[in-house]
N, C-alpha and C positions, 0 to 999 in steps of 0.2 A: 645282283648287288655285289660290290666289291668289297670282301675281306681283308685287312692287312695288319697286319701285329707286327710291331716295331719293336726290336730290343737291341738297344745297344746301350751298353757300360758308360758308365761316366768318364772312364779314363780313357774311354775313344774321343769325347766327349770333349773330353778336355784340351786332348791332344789336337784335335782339328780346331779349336778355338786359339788354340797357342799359336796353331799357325798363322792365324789372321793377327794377332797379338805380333807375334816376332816380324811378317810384313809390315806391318803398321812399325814398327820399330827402327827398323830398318829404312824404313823409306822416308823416317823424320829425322832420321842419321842422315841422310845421301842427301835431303834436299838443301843445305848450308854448303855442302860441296859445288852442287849444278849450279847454283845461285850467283855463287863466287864465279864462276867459269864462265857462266852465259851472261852475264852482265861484264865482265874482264872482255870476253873476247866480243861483246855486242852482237849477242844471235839471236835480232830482233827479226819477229816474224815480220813478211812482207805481205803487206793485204795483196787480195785479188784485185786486178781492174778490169778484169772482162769474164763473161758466163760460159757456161760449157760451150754453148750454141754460139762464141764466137764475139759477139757485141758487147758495149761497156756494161759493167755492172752497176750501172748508177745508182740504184737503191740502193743496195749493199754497203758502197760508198758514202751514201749518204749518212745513212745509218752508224756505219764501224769508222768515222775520219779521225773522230776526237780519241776513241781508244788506239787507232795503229800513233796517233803521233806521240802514245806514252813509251814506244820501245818497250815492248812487251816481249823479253825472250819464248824464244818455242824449242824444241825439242826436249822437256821437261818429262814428257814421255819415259825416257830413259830410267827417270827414279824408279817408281814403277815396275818396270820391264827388268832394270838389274835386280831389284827387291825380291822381286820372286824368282829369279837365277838364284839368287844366293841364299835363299832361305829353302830353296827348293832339291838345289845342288849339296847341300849341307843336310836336309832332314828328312827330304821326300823323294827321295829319284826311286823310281820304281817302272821295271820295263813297261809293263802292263798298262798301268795307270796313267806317268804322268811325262815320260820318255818324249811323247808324242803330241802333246800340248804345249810343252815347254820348248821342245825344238823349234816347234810350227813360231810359238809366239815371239822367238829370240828371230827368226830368218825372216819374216813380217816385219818384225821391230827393224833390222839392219836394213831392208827393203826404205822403209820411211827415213830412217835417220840416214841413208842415202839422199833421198829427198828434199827434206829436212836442209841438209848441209848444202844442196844447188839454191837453195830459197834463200838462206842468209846470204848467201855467196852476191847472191842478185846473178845469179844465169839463167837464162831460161826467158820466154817471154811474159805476156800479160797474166797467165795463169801460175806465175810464181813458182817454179818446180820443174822437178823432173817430167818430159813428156809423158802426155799421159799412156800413150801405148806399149812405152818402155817399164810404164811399173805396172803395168797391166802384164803383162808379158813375165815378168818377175814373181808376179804374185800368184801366176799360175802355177808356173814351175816348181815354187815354194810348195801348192799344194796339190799337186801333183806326186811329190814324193810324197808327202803326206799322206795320200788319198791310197798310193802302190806300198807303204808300210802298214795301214789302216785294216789293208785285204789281204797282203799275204803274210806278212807280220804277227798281226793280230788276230786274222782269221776274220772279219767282219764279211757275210756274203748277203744278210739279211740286214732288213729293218724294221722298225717295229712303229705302224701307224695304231694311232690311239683309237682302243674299242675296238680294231679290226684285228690285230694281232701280227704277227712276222710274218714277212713281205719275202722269198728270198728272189734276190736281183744280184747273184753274180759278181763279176766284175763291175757291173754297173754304178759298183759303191763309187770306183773311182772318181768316174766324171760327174757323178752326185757330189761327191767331197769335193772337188772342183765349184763345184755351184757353188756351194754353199759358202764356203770357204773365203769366196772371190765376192760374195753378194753382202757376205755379212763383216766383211773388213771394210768396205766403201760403205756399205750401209753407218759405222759406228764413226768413219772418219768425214764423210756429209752431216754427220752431228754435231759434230765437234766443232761449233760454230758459235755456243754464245758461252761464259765462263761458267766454267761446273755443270754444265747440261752432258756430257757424253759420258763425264768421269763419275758421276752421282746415277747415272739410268745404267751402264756397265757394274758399279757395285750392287745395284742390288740385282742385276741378273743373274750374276757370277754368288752372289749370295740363294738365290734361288737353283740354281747350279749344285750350290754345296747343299744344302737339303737332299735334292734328290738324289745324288752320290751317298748320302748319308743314310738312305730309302734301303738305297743298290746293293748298299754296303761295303763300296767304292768306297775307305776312308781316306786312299790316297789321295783318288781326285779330289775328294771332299774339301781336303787339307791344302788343295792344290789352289781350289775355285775360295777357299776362306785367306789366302796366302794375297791373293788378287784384290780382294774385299779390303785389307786390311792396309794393304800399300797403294790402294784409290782415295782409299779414307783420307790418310796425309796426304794425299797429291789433292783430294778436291778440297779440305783443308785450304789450301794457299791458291786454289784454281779458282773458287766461287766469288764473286762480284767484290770486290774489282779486284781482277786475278792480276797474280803478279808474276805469271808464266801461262804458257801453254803448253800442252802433249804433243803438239806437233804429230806428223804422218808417225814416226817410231813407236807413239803411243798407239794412237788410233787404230792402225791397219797390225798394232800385237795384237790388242784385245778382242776385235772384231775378229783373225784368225784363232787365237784359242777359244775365244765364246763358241765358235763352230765346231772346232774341235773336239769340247767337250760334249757338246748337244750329240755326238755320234758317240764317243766313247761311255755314253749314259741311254742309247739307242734312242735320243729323245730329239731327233734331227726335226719331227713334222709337228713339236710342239716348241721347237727356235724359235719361230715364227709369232708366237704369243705370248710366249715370255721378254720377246725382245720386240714385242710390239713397235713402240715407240721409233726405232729404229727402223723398221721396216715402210713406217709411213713415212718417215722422213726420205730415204731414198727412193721411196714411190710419189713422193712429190715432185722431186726431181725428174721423174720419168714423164709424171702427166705431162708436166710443166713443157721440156723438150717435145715432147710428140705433138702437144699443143700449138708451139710457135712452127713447127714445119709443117704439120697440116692445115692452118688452120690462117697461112700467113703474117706468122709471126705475132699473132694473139695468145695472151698469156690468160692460166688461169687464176693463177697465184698473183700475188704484189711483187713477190720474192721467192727465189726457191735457194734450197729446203723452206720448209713449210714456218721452222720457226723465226726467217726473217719474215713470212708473210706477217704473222702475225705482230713482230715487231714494228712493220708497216703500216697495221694497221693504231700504231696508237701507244701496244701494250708495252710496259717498263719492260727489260732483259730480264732482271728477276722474276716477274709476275710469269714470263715462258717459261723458265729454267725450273721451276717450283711446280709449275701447273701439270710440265711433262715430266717431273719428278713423279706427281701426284698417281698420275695414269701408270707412268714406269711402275710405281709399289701394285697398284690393283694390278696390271696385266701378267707381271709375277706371280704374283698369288693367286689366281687361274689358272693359271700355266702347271704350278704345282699341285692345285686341288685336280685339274683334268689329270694330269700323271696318276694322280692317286686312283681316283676312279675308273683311270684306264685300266685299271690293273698292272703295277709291275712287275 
């Protein structure tokens, strides 16, 4: 049986709360700024019209026609992403803690808003963007350095699997940080497909985050992952049905890089996986989905992939998805954090 006595002051208490407060502040400052800009310079997102595998996305289309013809700016992302640069720059830089998440999320973020800027431009072909091997290729390199600051930087040479205890793997951390890194920024930017579903299943992971830094007694991170909480707040604020912006790739592939990041810098990398559940089905949809149509001569399992057009296919309102995997996002959190606990930290 696992013992754990928690004590921490109110004025740590507070202070990590302040930080989701001054994000959140900050990021309802910054969004009258983007608003003005992405609507001045018209950086309307440009739907997809064909699937990874190549052929038209028809359903998709079907589905997202009446929303792309509202001119919905994207790279919105950016609120966001600068809110916790400068909230972080200003009150929390600390080598240790938070050097390494904030770097990660700012070089992901300029990776997408690269992106991001080919999409508006209208270059690129049916999949709207940067190719895809070219930001695949970016976003390793991003954590890559990440992965070689992580090890020799930091010292990380172990990991700690739940109930079994630390693992040590060497350098290995690297190309594990690589994994994860690269799984869980596609993973969060395959989500980011109906309004307020990526930016609402990200707060409360990133809130589930700040607990267990708060466990650790990581209050930097703490303050880091409630800084994120608090600047999604106001961003899905104005994202959730009928959003009047997107996060574009500069949101999606930060978040999804610092969520990984912090899941290591809290040694809690093989319990990502269930706290960001949600995310994980969603890009494993995509997987089935692809393996499906090439083995199987292009027979689908899904209506739609990611998973939550399937279900948009089948019937259900955008809200009734957004809400339902909100729903699952809070429970798979709170598993996440009660297995922490009983793993012993």
């Amino acid at each position: 049986m696992t013992n754990l006595t928690l004590v921490i002051d109110s004025q740590t208490i507070q202070q990590v709360l302040l930080f989701g407060f001054f994000g959140f502040l900050v990021s309802m400052a910054l969004t009258p700024l983007y608003t003005a800009m992405a609507f001045t310079g018209k950086w309307w997102k440009r739907a997809r019209t064909t699937s990874i595998t190549g052929e038209q996305a028809k359903v998709y289309q079907k589905l997202h026609a009446a929303k792309h013809e509202r001119n919905i700016p994207t790279m919105a992302g950016m609120i966001f992403v600068l809110s916790t640069i400068i909230v972080t720059v200003a009150a929390n830089l600390s080598r240790s803690q938070t050097w390494l998440p904030l770097a990660a999320m700012a070089g992901a973020g300029a990776i997408g808003l690269l992106d991001d800027f080919i999409n508006i431009r209208g270059v690129g072909g049916g999949i709207a963007g940067m190719r895809a091997k070219v930001k695949s290729l970016l976003l390793v390199a991003i954590a890559l350095v990440g992965g070689w600051w992580l090890h020799s930087k930091l010292g990380m040479h172990s990991v700690d699997f739940p109930f079994l205890g630390q693992w040590h793997i060497g350098w290995w951390v690297i190309p594990l940080f690589v994994l994860v890194v690269y799984s869980t920024a596609n993973a969060v930017n395959i989500t980011d497909g109906l309004d307020g579903l990526a930016g609402g299943l990200a707060a409360v992971a990133f809130g589930a985050y700040a607990i267990i830094s708060l466990i650790e007694k990581k209050y930097g991170l703490a303050g880091f992952c409630m800084t994120i909480v608090g600047a999604l707040l106001s961003y899905t604020w104005f994202n959730i049905y009928p959003a009047r912006f997107f996060m574009g790739d500069v949101g999606s592939f930060a978040l999804g890089t610092a969520l990984a990041v912090v899941s290591f810098l809290t040694d809690t990398v093989f319990l990502l996986p269930v706290i960001a559940l949600v995310f994980v089905v969603e890009i494993g949809s995509v997987a089935v989905q692809v393996l499906s149509k090439k083995l199987r001569g292009g027979k689908r399992i899904f209506l739609s992939s990611p998973i939550h057009h399937h279900f948009e296919a089948l019937g259900w309102p955008e809200t009734k998805v957004t809400m339902r995997f909100w729903v699952i996002g809070q429970v798979v959190a709170l598993i996440g954090v009660v297995l922490f606990i009983l793993g012993g930290p």
